[in-house]
C-alpha positions as CSV (number, residue, x, y, z in Angstrom):
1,X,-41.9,-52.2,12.6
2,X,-41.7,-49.1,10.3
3,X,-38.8,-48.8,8.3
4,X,-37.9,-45.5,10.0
5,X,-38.4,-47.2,13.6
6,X,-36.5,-50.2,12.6
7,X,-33.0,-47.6,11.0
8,X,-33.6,-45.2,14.4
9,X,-33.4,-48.4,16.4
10,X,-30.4,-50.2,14.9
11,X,-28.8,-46.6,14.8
12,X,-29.2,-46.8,18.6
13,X,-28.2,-50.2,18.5
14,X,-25.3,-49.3,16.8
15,X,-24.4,-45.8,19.4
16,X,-24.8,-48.3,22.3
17,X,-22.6,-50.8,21.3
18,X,-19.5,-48.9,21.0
19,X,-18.4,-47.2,23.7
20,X,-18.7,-43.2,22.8
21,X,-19.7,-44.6,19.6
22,X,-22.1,-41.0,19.2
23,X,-21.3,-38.4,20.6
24,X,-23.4,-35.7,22.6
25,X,-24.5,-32.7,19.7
26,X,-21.7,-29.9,21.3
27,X,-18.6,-30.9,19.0
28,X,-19.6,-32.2,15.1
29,X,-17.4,-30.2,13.0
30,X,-19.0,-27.3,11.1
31,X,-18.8,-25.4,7.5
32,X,-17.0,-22.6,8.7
33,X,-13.7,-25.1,9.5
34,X,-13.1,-25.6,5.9
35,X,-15.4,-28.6,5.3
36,X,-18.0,-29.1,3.5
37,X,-21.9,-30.2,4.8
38,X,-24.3,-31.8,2.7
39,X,-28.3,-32.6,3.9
40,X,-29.9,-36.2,2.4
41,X,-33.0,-37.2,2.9
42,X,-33.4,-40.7,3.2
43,X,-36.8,-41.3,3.0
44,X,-38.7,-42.8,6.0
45,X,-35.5,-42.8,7.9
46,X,-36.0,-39.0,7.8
47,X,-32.8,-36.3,7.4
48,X,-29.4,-36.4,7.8
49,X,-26.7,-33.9,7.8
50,X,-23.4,-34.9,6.8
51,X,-20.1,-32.9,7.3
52,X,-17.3,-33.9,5.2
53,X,-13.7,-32.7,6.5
54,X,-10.3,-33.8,4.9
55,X,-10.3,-38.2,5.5
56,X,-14.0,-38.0,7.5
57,X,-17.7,-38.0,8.0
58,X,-19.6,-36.9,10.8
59,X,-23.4,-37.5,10.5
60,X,-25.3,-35.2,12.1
61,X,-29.1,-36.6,13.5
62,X,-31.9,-35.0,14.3
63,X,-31.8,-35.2,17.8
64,X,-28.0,-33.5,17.3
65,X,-26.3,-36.3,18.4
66,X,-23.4,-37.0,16.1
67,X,-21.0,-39.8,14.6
68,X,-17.5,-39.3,12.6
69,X,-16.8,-42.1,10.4
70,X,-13.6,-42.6,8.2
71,X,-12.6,-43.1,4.7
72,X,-12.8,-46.3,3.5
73,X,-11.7,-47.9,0.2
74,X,-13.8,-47.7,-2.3
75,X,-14.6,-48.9,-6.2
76,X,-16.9,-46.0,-6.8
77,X,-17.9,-42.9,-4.2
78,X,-16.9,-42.0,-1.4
79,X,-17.3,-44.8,1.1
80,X,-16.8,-43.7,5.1
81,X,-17.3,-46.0,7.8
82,X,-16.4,-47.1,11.6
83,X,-16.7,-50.9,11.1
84,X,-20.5,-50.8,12.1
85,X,-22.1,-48.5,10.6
86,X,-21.2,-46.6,6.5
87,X,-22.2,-43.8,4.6
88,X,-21.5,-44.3,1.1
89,X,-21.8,-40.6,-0.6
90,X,-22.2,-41.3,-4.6
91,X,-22.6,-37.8,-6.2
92,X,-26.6,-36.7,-5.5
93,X,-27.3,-40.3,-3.9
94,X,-26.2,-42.4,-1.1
95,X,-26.6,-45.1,1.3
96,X,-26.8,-45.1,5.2
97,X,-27.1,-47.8,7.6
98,X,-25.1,-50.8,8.9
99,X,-22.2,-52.1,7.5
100,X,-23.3,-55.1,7.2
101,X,-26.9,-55.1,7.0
102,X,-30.0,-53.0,5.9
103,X,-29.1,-49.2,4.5
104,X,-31.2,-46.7,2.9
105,X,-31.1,-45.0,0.1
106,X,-30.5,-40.8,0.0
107,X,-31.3,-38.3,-1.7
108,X,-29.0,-35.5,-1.6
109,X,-31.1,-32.1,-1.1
110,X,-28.5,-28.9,0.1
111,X,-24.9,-28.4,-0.5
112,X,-22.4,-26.3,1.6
């Protein structure tokens, strides 16, 4: 399984687990509130749009289904996460994936 199949599926995985754990594309928060968005490209795992407002994350995917993570201590970065599933924004890089299990590596390409 292709490294892209194998992140969309254990970002399903991850949705169905939880109840609500994504929710339907209507209600990420957007630029205009005050926050700041951010597009990464992570490779084979495709695009991902983050917003970034006040102590959260909400990742955006391409199919415009969403997830808002929380802040999340961190040594270096800005770590988010929901127990299952991290962003960890460092600067122009960062990693996306489980929490405890395979990420990707990200490329930050835009900045709002």
């Amino acid at each position: 399984m292709g490294r892209h199949r194998h992140l969309t599926a254990l970002a399903g995985a991850v949705c169905l687990a939880t109840v609500s754990a994504c929710a339907p594309p209507s209600s990420p928060p957007s630029a205009e509130d005050g926050s700041v968005s951010a597009t990464y490209d992570c490779g084979t795992a495709g695009r991902l749009a983050v917003v970034f407002a006040g102590d959260t994350a909400t990742i955006v995917f391409a199919d415009g289904k969403h997830r808002t993570l929380s802040r999340a201590i961190s040594a270096s970065g800005a770590r988010y996460t929901d127990g299952s599933m991290t962003f960890w924004d460092r600067g122009q890089t960062a990693l996306f994936g489980a929490a405890f299990g395979d990420r990707v590596d990200c490329l930050r390409v835009s900045h709002r």
